[in-house]
N, C-alpha and C positions, 0 to 999 in steps of 0.2 A: 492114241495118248495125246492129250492136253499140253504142249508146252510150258502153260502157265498155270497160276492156280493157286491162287492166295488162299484157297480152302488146304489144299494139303500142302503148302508152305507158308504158317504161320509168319515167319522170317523174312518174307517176299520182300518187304521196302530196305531192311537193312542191307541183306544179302543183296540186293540189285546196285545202293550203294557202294559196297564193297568190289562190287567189279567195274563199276567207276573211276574207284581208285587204283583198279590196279591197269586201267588204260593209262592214266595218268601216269602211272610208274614209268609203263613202258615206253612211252615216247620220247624216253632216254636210251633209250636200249641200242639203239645202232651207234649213235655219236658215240656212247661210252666203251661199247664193245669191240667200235676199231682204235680208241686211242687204245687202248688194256692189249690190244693184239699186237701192236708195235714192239712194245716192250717183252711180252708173255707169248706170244704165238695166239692165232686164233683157236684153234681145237684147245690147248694147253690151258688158256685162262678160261673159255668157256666148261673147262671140268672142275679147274678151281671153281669155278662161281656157283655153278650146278652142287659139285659134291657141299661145298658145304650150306647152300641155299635146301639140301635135301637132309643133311644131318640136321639141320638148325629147327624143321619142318618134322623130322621126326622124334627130334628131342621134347619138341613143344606139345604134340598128339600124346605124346609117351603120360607128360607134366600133368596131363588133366585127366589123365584115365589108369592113377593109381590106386591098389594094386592093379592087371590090365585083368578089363573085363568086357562082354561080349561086342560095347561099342568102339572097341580100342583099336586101333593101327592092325593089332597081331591078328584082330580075326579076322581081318581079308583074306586070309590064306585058306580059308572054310571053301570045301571042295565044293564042285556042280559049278551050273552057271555064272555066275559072278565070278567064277576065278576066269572063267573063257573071257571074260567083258572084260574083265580089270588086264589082262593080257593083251587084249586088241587094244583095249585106250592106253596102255604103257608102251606101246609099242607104237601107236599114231604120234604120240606125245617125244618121245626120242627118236625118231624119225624128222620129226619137225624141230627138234634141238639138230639135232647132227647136222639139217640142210641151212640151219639159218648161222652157224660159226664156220659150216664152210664156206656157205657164201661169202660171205665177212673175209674169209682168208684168202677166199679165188678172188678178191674186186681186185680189177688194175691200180686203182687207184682210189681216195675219196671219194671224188665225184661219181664213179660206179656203186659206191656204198648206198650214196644217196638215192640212184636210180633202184639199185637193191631191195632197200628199206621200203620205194613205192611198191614193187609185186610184193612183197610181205603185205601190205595193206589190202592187198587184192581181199583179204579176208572174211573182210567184214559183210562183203557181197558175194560172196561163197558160202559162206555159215547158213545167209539168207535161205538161198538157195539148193541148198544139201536139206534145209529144214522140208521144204516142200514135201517128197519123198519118205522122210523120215518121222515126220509127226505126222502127214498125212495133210498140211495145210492147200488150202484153198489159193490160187492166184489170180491176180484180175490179169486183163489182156497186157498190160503194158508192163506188166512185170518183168517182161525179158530185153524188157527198152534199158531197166536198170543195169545188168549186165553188160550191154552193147557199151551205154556209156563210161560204167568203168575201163573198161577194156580198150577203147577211144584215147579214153584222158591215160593209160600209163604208154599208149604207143606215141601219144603228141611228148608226152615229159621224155619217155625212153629215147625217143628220137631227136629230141628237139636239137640237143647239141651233144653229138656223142666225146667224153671225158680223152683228155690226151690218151692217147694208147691204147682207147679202148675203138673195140669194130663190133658189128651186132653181128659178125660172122664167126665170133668166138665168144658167144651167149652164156658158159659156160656155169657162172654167178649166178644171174638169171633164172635158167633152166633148172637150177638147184634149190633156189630160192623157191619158184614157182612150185615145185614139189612140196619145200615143204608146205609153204600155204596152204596149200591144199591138203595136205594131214593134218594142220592144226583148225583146219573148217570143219573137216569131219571130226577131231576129235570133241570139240566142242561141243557138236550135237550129241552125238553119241554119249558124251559125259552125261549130258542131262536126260537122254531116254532111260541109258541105265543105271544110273546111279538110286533109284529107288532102292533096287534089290540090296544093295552095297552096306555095309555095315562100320561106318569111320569115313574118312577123306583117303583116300590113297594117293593123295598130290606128293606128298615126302617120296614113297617110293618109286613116283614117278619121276621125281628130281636127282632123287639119286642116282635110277639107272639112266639117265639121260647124260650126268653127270661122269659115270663110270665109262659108258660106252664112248663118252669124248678123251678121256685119259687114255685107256685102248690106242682108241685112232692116234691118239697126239704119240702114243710111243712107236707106233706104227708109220707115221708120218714126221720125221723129228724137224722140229722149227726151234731157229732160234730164241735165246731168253736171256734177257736184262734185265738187272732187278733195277726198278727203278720205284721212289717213295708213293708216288704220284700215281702211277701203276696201281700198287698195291692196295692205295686209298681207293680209288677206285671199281679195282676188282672188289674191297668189303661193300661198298657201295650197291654193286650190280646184286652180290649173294643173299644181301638182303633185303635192297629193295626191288626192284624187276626181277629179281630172282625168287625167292620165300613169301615176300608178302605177298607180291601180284599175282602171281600161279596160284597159290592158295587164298587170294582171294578171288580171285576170275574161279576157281573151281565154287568157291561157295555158292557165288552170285550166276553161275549156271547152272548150278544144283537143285537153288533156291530160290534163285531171284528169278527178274522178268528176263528170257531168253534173248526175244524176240528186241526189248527194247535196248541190250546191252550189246547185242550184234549191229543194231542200227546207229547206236551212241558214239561206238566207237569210230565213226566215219572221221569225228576230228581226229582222230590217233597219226592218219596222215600229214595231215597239215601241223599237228603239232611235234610229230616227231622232225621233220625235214627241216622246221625253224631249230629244236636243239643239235640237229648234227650235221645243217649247215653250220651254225654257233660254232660249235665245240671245234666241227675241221677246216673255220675257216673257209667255207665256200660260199661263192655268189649263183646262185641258182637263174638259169635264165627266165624271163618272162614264159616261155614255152611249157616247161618244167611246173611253176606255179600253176598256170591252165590247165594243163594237165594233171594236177593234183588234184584240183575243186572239180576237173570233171570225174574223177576217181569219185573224191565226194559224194555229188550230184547221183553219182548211180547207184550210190549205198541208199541213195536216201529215195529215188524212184524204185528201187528194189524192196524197200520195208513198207513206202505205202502200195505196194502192187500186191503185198499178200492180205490177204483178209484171218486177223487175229481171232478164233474164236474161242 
């Protein structure tokens, strides 16, 4: 199967757009998800922002497919394969919500946010890479150079200066973090191999149960909460945009767009996320930390030219 293919995605330049803008979204996503966890608890505000970034998502699918009919939200639920598919990618997909608010809640501190936020970004050279195997794509030799050097640049940034209180001997953020990444690499492929058979977007129900299973944990885990204005502007903030817009638009623009060019694009997401959520918490990042970011970079970007697109 073809990754790409502007023969059966009419859609292709829009759709590839639309997951442009929703890297864009995200590289608010950490600065804003630890101020919102101060006041709301980390698991807590990430179910507020899920739950209703997932109603808002299913409200809107519902709006354009009245009465509902075959290509509507409800007929996901049509038995055989697709329900097996639509089950593993709701499940890679809250998997990778649950690992990125706990992270957020286990950091010692901001400054671990920040190192946090870098293995989130591992992804973009993960996606790369999962694609190989899973489209069947082609690699030149140096392809695994790209790898090496991501993996380089987050141990120079991880280590460069580790954050008061924090020791790489209780990795805990990290190691959770890293998980998720790695379910949101594979769900991303996976979304565009099968999403042919699929009938509607299922990103709503994906938001939702991602959204429900953080509520769960949060009453299972109880953290404190403050209501604060500023908070709550923010949590609408997260629900609608890194929340509703970007998920359903990264789902279109994997569905539909260019795979391969929106996995490799996003390599800025690093660099522009650690500029808004140094911003937001007030941090000075060391020289070591930036190096280690653009080498992060650098290997998304020897990782996209080492495959060969055909």
């Amino acid at each position: 199967m073809k990754p790409n293919s502007e023969t059966d995605h009419p859609t292709h330049g829009p759709s590839t757009l639309l997951g442009l803008l929703a890297i864009l979204l995200w590289s608010s996503t950490f600065g804003f998800a630890r101020s919102i966890a101060v006041s709301f608890g980390a698991l807590r505000s990430g179910a507020m922002v899920f739950l209703t970034a997932g109603l808002l998502s299913l409200l809107w699918a519902l709006r354009k497919s009245r009465p509902p009919c075959k290509g509507s939200p409800l007929a996901l639920a049509a038995p055989g394969k697709p329900r097996r598919q639509l089950a593993a990618c709701g499940l890679l997909f809250v998997v990778y919500l649950v690992c990125l608010y706990l992270a957020i809640g286990l950091a010692a501190n901001d400054s671990q946010v920040l190192l946090v936020g870098l293995i989130n970004y591992l992804w973009p050279a993960a996606t790369l890479a999962l694609a190989v195997p899973i489209f069947g794509l082609r690699m030149r030799r140096f392809f695994p150079l790209g790898l090496l050097l991501a993996l380089f640049g987050l141990a120079l940034a991880t280590g460069s200066r580790p954050p008061p209180g924090d020791s790489l001997s209780h990795p805990t953020a990290y190691w959770i973090m890293f998980l998720g990444m790695l379910s949101w690499s594979l769900f991303s492929d996976l979304n565009r191999a099968w999403s042919a058979s699929w009938r509607g977007s299922p990103v709503g129900f994906f938001l939702t149960g991602g959204g429900l299973t953080l509520g769960i944990l949060s009453l299972l885990l109880p953290e404190p909460f403050t209501w604060s204005w500023t908070a709550g502007i923010q949590c609408a903030y997260m629900a609608l945009g890194p929340g509703w817009l970007a998920y359903s638009f990264w789902d279109t623009g994997t569905r539909r767009g260019n795979l391969l060019f929106l996995a490799s694009a996003s390599y800025l997401t690093p660099v522009l996320s650690s500029l808004v959520t140094s911003w937001m918490l007030h941090l000075t990042p060391s020289g070591a930390f930036w190096a280690g970011t653009m080498l992060l970079v650098a290997g998304a970007v020897v990782s996209r030219l080492g495959l060969i697109d055909s």
